[in-house]
OpenMM code with the backbone's topology and positions (N, CA, C; nanometers):
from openmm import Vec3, app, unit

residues = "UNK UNK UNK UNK UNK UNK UNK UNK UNK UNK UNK UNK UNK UNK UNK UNK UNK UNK UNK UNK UNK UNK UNK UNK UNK UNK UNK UNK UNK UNK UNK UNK UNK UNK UNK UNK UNK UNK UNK UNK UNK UNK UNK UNK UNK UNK UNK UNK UNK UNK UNK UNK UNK UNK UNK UNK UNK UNK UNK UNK UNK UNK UNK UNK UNK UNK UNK UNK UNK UNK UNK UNK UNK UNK UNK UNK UNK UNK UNK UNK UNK UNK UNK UNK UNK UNK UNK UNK UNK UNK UNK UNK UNK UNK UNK UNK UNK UNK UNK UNK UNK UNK UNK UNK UNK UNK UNK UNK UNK UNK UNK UNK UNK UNK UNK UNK UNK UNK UNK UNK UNK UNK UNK UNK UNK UNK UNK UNK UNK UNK UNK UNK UNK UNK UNK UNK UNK UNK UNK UNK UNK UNK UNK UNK".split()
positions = [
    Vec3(-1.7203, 3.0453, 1.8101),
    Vec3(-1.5950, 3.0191, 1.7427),
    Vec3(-1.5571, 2.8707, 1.7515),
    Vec3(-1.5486, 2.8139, 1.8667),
    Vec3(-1.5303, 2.6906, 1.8989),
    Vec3(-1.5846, 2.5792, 1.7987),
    Vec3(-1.7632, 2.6071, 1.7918),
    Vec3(-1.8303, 2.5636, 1.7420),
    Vec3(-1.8525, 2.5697, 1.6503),
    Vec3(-1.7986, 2.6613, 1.5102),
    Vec3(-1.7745, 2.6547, 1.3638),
    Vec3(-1.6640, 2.5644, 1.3868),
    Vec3(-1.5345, 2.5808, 1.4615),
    Vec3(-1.3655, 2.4741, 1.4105),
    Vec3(-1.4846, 2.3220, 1.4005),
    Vec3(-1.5214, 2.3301, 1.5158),
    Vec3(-1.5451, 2.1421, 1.5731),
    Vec3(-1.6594, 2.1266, 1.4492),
    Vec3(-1.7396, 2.2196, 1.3871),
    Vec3(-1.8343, 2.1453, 1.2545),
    Vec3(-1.7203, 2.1693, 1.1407),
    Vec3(-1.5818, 2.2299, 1.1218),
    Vec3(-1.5609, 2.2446, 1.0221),
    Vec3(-1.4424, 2.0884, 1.0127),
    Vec3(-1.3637, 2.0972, 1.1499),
    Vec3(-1.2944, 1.9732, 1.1762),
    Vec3(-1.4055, 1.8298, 1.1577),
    Vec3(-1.5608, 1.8020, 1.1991),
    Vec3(-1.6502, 1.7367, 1.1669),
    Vec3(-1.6309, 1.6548, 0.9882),
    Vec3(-1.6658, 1.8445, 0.9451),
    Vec3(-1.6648, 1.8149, 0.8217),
    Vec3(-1.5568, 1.7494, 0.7309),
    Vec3(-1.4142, 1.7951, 0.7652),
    Vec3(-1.3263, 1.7298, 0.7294),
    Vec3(-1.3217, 1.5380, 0.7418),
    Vec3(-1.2807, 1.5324, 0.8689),
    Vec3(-1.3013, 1.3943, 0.9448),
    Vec3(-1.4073, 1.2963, 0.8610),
    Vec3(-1.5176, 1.3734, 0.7802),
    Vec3(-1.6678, 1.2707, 0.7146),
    Vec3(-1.5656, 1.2856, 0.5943),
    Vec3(-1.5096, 1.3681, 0.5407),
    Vec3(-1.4666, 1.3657, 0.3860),
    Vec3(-1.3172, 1.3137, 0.4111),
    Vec3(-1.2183, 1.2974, 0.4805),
    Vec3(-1.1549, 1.2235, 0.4945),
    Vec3(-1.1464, 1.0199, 0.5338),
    Vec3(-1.2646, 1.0093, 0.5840),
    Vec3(-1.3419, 0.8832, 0.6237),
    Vec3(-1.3837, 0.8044, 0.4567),
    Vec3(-1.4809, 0.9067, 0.3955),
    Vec3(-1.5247, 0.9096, 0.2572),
    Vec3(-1.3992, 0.8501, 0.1808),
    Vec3(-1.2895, 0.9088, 0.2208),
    Vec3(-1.2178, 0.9086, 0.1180),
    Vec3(-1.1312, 0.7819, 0.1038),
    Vec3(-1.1251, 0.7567, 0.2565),
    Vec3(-1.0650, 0.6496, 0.2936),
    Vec3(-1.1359, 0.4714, 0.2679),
    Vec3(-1.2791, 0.5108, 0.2786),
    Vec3(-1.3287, 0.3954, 0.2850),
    Vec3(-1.4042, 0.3498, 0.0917),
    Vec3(-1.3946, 0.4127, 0.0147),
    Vec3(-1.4949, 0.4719, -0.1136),
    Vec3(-1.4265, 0.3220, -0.2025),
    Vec3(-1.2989, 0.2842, -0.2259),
    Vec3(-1.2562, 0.2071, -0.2824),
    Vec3(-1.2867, 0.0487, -0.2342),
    Vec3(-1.3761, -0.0216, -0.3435),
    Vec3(-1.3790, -0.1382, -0.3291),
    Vec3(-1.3661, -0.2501, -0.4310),
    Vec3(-1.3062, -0.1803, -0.5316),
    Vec3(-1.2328, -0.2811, -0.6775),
    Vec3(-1.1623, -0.2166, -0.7066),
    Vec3(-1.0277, -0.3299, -0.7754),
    Vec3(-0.9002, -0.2330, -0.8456),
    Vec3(-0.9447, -0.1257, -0.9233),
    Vec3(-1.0852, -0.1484, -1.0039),
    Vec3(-1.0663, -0.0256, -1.0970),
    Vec3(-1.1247, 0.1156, -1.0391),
    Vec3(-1.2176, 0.0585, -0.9620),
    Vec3(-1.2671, 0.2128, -0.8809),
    Vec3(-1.1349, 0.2947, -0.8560),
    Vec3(-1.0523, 0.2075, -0.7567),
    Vec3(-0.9309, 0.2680, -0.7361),
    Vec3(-0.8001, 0.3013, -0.7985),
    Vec3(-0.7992, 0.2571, -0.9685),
    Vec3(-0.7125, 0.2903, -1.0375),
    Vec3(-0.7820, 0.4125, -1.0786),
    Vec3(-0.9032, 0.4216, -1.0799),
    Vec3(-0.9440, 0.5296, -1.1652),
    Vec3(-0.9447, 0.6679, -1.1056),
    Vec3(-0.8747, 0.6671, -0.9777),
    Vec3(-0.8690, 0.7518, -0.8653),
    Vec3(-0.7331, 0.8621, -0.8709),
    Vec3(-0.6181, 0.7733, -0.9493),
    Vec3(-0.4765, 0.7705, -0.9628),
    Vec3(-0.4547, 0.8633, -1.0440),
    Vec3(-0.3322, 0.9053, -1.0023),
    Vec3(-0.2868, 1.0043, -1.1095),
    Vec3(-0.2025, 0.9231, -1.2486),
    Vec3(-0.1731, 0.9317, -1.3533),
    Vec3(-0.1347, 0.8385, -1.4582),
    Vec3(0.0497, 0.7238, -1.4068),
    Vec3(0.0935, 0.8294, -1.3420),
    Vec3(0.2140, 0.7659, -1.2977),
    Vec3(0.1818, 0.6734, -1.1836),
    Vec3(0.1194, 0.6750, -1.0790),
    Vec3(0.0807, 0.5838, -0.9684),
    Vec3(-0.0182, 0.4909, -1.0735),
    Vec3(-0.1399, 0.4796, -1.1179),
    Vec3(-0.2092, 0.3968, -1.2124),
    Vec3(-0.0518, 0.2566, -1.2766),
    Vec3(0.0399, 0.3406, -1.3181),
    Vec3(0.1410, 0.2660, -1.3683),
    Vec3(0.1930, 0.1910, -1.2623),
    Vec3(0.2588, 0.2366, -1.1914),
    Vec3(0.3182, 0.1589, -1.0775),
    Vec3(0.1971, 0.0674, -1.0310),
    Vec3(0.0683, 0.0950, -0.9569),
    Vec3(-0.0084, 0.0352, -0.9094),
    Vec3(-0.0407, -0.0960, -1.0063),
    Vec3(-0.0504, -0.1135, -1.1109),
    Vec3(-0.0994, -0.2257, -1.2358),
    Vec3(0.0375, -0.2783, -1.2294),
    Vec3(0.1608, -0.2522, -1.2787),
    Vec3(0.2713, -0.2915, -1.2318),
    Vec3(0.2801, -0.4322, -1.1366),
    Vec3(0.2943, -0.3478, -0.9957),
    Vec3(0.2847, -0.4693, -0.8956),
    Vec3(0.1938, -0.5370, -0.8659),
    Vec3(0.0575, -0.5124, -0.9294),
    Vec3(-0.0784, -0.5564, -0.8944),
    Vec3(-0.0435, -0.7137, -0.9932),
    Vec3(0.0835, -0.6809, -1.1181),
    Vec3(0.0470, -0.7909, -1.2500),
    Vec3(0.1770, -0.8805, -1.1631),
    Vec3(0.2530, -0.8280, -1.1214),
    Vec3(0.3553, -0.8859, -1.0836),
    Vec3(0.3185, -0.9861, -0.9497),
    Vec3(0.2551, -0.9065, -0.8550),
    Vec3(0.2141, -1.0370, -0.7572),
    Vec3(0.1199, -1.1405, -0.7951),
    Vec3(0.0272, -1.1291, -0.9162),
    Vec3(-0.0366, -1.1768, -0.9586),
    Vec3(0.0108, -1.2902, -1.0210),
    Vec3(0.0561, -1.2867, -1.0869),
    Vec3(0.1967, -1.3388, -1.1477),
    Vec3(0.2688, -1.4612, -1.0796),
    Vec3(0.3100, -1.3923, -0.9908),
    Vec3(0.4150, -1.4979, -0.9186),
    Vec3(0.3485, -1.5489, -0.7935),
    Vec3(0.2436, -1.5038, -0.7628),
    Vec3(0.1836, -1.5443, -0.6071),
    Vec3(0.0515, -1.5535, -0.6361),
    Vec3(-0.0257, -1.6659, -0.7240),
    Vec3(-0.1410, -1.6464, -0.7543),
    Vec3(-0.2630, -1.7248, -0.6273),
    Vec3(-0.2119, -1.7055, -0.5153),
    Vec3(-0.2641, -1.7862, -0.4220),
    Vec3(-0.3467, -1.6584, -0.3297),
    Vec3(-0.2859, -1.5145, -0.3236),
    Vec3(-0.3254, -1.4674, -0.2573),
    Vec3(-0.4294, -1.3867, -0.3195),
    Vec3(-0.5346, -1.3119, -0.2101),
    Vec3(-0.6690, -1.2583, -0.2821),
    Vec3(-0.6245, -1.1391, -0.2482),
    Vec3(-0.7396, -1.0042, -0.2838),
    Vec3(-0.7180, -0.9120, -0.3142),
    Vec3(-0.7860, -0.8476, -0.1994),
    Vec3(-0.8268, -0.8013, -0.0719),
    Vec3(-0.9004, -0.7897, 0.0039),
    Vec3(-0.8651, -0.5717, 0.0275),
    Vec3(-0.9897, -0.5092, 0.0911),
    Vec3(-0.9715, -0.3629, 0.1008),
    Vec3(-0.9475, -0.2819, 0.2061),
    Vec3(-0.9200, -0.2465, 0.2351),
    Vec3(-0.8806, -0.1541, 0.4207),
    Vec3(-0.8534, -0.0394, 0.3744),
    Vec3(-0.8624, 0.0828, 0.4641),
    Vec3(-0.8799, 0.1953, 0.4132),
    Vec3(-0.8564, 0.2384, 0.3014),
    Vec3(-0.9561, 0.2257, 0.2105),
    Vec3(-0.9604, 0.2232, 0.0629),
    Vec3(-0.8383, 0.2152, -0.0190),
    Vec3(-0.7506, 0.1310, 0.0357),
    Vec3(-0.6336, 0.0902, -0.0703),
    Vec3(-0.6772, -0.0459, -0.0588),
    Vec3(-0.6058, -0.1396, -0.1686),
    Vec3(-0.5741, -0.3149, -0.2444),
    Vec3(-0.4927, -0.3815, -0.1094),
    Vec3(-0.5102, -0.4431, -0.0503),
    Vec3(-0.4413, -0.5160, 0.0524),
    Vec3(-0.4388, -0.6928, 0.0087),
    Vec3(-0.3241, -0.7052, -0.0355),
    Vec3(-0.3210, -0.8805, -0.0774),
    Vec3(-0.2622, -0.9652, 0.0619),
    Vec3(-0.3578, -1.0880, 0.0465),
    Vec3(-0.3465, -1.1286, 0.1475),
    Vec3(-0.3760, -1.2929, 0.1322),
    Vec3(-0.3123, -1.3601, 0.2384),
    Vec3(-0.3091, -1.4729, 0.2251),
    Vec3(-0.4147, -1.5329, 0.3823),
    Vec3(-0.2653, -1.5616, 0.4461),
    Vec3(-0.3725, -1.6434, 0.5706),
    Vec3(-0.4120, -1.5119, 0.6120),
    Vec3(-0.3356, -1.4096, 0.6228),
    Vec3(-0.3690, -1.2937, 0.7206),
    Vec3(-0.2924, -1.1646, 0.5888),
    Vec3(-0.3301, -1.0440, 0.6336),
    Vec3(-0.2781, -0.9295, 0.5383),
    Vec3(-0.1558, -0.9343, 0.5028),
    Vec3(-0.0585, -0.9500, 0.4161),
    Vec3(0.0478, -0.9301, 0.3678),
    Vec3(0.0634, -0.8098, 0.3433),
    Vec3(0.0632, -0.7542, 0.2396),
    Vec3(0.1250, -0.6498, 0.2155),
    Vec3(-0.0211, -0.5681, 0.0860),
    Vec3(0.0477, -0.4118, 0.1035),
    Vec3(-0.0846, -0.3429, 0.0486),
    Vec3(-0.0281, -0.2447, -0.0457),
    Vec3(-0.0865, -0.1833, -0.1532),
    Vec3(-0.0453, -0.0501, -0.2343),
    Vec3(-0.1284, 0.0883, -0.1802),
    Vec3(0.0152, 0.1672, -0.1087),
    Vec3(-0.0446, 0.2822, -0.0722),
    Vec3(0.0321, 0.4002, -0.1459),
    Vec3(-0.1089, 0.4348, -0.2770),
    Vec3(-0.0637, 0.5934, -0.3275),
    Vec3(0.0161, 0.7399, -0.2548),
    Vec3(0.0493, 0.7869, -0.3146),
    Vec3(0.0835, 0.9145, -0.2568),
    Vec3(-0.0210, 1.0153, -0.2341),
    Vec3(-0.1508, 1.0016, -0.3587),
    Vec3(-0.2774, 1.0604, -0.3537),
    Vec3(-0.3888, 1.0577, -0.2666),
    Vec3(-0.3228, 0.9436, -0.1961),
    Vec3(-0.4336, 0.8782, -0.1058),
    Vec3(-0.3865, 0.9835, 0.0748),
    Vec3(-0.5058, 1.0207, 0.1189),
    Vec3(-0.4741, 1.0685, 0.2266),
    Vec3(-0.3897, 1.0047, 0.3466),
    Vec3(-0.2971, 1.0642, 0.4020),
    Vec3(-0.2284, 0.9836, 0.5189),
    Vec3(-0.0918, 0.9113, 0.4608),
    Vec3(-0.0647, 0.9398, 0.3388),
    Vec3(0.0866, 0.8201, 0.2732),
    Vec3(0.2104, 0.8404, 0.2911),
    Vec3(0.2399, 0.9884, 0.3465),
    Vec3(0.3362, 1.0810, 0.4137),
    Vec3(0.4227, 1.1006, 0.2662),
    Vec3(0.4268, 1.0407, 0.1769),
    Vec3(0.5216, 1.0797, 0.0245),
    Vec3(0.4272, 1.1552, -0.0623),
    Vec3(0.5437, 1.2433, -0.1157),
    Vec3(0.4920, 1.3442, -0.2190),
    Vec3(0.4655, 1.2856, -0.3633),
    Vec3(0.5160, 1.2093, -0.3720),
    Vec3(0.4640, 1.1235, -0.4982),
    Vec3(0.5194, 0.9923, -0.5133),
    Vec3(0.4609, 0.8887, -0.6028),
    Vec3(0.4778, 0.7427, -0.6090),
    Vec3(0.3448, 0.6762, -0.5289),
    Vec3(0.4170, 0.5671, -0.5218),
    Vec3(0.3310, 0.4554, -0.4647),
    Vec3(0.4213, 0.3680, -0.3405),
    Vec3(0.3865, 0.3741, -0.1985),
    Vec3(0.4030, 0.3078, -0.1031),
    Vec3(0.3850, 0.1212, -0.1479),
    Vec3(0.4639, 0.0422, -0.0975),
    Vec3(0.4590, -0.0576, -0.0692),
    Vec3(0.4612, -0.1102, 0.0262),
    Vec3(0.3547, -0.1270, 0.1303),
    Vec3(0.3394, -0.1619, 0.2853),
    Vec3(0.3665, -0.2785, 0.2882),
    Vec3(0.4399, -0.3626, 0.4145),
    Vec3(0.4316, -0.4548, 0.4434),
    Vec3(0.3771, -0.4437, 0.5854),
    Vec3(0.2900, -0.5516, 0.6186),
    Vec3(0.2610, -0.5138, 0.7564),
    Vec3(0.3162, -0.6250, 0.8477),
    Vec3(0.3925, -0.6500, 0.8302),
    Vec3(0.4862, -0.7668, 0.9091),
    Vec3(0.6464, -0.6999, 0.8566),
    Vec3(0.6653, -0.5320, 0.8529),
    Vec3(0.7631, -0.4808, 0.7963),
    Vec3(0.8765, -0.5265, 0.8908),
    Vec3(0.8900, -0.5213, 1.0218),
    Vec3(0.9618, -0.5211, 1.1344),
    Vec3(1.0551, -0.6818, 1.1479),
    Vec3(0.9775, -0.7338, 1.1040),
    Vec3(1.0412, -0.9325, 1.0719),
    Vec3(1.0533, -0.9067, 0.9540),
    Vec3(1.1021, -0.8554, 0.8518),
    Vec3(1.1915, -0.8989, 0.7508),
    Vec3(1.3114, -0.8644, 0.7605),
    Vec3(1.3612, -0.9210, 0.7038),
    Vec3(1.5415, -0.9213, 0.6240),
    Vec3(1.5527, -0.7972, 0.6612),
    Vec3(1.4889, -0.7455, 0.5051),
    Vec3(1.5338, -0.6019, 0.4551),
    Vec3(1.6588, -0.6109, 0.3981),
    Vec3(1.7598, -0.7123, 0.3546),
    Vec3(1.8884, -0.7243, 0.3223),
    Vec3(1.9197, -0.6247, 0.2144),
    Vec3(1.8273, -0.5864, 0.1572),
    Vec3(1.8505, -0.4669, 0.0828),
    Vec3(1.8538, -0.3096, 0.0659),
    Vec3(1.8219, -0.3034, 0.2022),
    Vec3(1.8061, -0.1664, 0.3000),
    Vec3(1.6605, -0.0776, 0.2123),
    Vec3(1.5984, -0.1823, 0.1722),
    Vec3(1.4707, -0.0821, 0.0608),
    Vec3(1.3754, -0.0653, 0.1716),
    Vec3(1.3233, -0.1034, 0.2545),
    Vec3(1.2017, -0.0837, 0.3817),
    Vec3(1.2855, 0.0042, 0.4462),
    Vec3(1.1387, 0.1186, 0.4408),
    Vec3(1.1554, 0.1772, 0.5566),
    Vec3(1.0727, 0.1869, 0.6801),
    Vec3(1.1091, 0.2168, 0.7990),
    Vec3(1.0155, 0.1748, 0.9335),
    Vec3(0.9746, 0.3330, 0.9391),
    Vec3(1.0701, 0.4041, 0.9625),
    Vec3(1.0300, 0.5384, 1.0152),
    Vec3(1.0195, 0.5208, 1.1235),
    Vec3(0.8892, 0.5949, 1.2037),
    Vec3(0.8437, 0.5946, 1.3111),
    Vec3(0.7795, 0.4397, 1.3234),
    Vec3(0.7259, 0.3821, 1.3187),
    Vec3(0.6690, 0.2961, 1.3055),
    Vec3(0.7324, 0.1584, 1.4037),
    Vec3(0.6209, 0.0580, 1.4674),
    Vec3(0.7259, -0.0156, 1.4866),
    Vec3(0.6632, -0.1873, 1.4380),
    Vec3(0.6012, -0.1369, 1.3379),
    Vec3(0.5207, -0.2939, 1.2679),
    Vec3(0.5606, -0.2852, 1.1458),
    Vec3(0.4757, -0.1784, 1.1138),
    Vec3(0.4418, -0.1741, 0.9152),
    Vec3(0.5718, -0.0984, 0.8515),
    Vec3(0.6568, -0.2069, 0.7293),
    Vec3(0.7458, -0.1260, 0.6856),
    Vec3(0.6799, -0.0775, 0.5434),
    Vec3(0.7397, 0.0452, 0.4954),
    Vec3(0.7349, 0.0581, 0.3470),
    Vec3(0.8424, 0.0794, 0.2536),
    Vec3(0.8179, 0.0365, 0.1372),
    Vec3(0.8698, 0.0619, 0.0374),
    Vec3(0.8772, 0.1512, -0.0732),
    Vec3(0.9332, 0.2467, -0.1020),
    Vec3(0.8418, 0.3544, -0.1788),
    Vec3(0.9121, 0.3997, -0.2865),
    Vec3(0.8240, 0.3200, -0.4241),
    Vec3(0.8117, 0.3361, -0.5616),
    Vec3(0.7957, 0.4493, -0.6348),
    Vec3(0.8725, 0.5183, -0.6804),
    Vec3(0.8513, 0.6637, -0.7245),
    Vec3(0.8540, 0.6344, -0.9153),
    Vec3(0.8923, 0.5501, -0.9191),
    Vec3(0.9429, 0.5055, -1.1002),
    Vec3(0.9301, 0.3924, -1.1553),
    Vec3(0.8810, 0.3325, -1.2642),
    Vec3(0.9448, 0.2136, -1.2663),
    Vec3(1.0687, 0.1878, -1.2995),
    Vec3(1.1054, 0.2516, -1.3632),
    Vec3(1.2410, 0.2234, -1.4002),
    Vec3(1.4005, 0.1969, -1.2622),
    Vec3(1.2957, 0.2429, -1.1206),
    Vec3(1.3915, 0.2549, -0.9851),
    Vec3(1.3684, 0.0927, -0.9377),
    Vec3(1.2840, 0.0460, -0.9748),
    Vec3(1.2280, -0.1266, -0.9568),
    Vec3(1.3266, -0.2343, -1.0106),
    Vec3(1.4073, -0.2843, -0.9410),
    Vec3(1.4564, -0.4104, -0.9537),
    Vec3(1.3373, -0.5610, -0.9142),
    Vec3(1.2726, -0.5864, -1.0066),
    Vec3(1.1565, -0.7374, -1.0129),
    Vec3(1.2672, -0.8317, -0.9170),
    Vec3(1.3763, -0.8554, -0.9041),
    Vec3(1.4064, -0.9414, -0.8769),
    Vec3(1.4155, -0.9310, -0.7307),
    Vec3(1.4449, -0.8038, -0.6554),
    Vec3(1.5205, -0.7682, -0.4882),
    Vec3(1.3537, -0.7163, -0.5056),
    Vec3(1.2609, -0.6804, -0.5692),
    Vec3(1.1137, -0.6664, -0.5112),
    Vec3(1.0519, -0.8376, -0.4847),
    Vec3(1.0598, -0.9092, -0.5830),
    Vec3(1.0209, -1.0469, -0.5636),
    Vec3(1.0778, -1.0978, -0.4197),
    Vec3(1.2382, -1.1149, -0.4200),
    Vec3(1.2452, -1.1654, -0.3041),
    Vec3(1.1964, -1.1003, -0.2160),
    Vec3(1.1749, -0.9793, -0.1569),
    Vec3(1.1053, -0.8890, -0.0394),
    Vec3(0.9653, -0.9755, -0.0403),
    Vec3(0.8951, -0.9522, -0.1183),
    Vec3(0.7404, -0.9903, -0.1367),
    Vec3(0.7394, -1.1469, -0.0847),
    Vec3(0.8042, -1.2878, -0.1778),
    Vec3(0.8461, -1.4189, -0.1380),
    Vec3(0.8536, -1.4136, 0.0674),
    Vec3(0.9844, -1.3223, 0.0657),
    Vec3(0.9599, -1.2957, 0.2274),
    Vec3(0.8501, -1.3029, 0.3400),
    Vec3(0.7934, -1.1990, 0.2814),
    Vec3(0.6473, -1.1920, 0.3695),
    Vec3(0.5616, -1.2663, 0.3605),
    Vec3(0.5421, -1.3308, 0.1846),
    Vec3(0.4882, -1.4657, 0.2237),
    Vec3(0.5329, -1.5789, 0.2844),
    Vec3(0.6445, -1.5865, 0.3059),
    Vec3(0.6895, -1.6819, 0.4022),
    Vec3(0.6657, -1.6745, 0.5457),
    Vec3(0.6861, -1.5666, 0.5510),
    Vec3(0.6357, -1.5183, 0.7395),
    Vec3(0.4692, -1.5083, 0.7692),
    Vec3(0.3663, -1.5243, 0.6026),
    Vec3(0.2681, -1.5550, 0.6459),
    Vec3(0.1928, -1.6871, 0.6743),
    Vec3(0.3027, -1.7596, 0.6068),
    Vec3(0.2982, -1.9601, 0.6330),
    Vec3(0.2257, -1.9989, 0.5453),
    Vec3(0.1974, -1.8879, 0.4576),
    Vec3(0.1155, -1.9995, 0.3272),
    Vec3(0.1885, -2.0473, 0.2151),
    Vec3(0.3468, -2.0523, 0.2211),
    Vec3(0.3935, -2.1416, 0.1403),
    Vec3(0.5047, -2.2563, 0.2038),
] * unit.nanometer
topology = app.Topology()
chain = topology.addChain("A")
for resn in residues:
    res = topology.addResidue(resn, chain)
    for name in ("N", "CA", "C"):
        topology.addAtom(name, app.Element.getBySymbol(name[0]), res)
C-alpha cells in the first residue's frame, strides 16, 4: 500500500516538475493559457516592454520573470500549478515586502518576501497605479 501512494506521489511530483520547468519562450508559454490569461499576460508583457525596455526576459519555474540587475518581478497564471487564484494572472514582485504598496493592490499573504498582484480583467487595470508599482521595483533594483 505504502508503496503504490510513494510511486503514485513519485508520479505526480515528475509531472508537476514537467510542468513547472517545460516553458522557455513567451510563446511556448502563451500557448499554454487559457484565452483570458493569454490577454492579460501580452498585456503586461507589451506594457513593461514599453516603458522599461532595459529589462530582459529570463525563466524560473516555467513562468516570464523580467529582470534587471537581479529578478524583478514575474507573470504567474492561475493555470499554472501552485498560483493559489482561481483565475487571472498573478503579478509577483519579489522584493514585494519593500514597496510602498500606497495603493493597497499587493498582497503578502503568508509570505514574507514576494508580494502579488492579482489581475483577473483588464478592464480592473489602472496603467497608471500598475506603472508606478512596476517603476517602484525598478527602483529598488538600482537599475535606474
Amino acid at each position: 500500500m505504502l508503496l503504490r501512494k510513494a510511486g503514485k506521489i513519485e508520479k505526480l511530483t515528475e509531472y508537476l516538475h514537467m510542468q513547472l520547468a517545460r516553458h522557455k519562450d513567451f510563446d511556448s508559454f502563451l500557448d499554454d493559457l487559457n484565452p483570458s490569461e493569454r490577454t492579460i499576460c501580452l498585456f503586461l508583457k507589451q506594457l513593461i516592454q514599453l516603458n522599461f525596455p532595459e529589462l530582459t526576459v529570463t525563466w524560473g519555474y516555467g513562468v516570464p520573470y523580467f529582470k534587471g540587475r537581479k529578478r524583478i518581478f514575474f507573470l504567474y497564471p492561475a493555470s499554472m500549478p501552485y498560483s493559489g487564484i482561481q483565475e487571472g494572472v498573478n503579478l509577483g514582485f519579489t522584493r514585494g515586502y519593500q514597496l510602498s504598496n500606497d495603493h493597497g493592490l499587493i498582497q503578502m499573504g503568508q509570505r514574507k518576501e514576494v508580494g502579488y498582484f492579482c489581475l483577473t480583467h483588464l478592464a480592473n487595470i489602472s496603467s497608471e497605479q500598475l506603472l508606478e508599482i512596476l517603476h517602484e521595483a525598478i527602483l529598488l533594483d538600482g537599475i535606474q
